[in-house]
C-alpha positions in Angstrom: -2.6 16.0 3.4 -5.0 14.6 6.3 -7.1 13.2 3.2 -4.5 11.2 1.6 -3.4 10.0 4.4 -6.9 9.2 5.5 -7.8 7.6 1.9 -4.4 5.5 1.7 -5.2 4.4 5.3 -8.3 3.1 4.4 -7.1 1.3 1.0 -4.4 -0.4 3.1 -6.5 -2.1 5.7 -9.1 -2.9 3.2 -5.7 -4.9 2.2 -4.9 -6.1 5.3 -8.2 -7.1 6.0 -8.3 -9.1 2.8 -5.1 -10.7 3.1 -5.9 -12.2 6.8 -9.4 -13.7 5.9 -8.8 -14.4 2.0 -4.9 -14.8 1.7 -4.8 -17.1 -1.0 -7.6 -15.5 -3.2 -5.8 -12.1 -2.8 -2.4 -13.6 -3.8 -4.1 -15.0 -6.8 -5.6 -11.6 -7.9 -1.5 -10.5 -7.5 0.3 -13.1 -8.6 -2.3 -14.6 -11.8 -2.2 -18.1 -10.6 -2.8 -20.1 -7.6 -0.9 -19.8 -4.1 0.9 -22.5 -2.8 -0.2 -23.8 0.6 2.7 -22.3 2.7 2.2 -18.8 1.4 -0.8 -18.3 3.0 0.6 -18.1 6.6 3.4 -15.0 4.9 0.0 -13.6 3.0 -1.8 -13.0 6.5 1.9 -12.0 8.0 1.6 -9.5 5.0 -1.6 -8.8 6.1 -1.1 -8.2 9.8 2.0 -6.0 8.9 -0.2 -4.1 6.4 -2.6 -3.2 9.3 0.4 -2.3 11.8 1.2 0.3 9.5 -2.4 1.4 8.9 -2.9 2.0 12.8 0.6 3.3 13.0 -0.3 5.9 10.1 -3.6 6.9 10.5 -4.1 10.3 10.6 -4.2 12.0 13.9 -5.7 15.0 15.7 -2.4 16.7 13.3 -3.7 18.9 10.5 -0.9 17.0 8.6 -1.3 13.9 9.8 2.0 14.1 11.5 5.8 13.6 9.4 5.7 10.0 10.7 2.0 9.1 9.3 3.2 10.9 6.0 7.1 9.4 5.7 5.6 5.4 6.1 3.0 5.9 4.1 5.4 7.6 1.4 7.7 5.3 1.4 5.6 2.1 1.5 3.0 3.8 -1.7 6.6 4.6 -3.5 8.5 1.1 -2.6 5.6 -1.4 -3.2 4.9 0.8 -6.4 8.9 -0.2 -7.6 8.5 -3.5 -5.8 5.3 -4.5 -7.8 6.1 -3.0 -11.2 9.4 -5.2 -11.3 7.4 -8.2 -10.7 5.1 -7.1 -13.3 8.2 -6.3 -16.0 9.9 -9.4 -15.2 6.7 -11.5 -16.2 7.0 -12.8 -12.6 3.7 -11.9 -11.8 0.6 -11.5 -13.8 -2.7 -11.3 -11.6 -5.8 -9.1 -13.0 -5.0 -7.0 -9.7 -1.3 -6.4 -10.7 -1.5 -3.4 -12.6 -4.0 -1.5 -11.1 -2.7 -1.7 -7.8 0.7 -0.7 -9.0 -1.1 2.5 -10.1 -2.7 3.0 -7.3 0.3 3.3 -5.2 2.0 4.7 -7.4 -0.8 7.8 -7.4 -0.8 8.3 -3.7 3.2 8.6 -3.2 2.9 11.1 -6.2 0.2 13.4 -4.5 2.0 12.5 -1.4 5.0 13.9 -2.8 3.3 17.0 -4.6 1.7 18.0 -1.2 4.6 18.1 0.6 6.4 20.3 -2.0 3.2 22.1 -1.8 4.0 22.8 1.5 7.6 23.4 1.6 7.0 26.4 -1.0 4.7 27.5 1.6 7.0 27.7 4.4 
């Protein structure tokens, strides 16, 4: 579990990173065309958020990682996942990044998911 954790951690403030010093190149790889001036400022909010939950999430001296570390990491892997692949359905967005990052997400709330069965059937 402190792995996943640990490895989505370190995706998401790669992210953050990004979306503070490149907002609008970042929003292009998304969205598959170019970023209006006033959604920079909300990409770096986006940004700064993303790397609130990071520090809030990353994994502590907690074999697990702790339930709060692995609830908001669940939840924003499995909502962003929805979030994105909607966008993606609806033709609304089309960047080169859409896809694969909606897989990505997707994979970590699944092994999220099949490690904490793994260790309910445990207990």
């Amino acid at each position: 579990m402190r792995r996943i954790l640990a490895f989505s951690a370190i995706v998401e403030a790669g992210t953050g990173l990004a979306l503070v010093a490149a907002p609008a190149f970042v929003l292009s790889l998304l969205i598959g065309g170019t970023v209006a001036e006033g959604w920079r400022p909300l990409g770096r909010c986006f940004g700064i958020a993303i790397l609130a939950l990071v520090m809030a999430c990353w994994p502590g001296r907690e074999p697990s990682g702790g339930p709060a570390s692995f609830r908001g990491l669940l939840s924003y892997n499995a909502l962003i996942a929805l979030h994105l692949t909607v966008l993606g359905a609806a033709a609304q967005w089309t960047g080169l990044l859409l896809w694969p990052v909606v897989v990505l997400h997707g994979l970590i709330a699944l092994a999220l998911i099949l490690l904490w069965r793994r260790g309910q059937a445990r207990s």
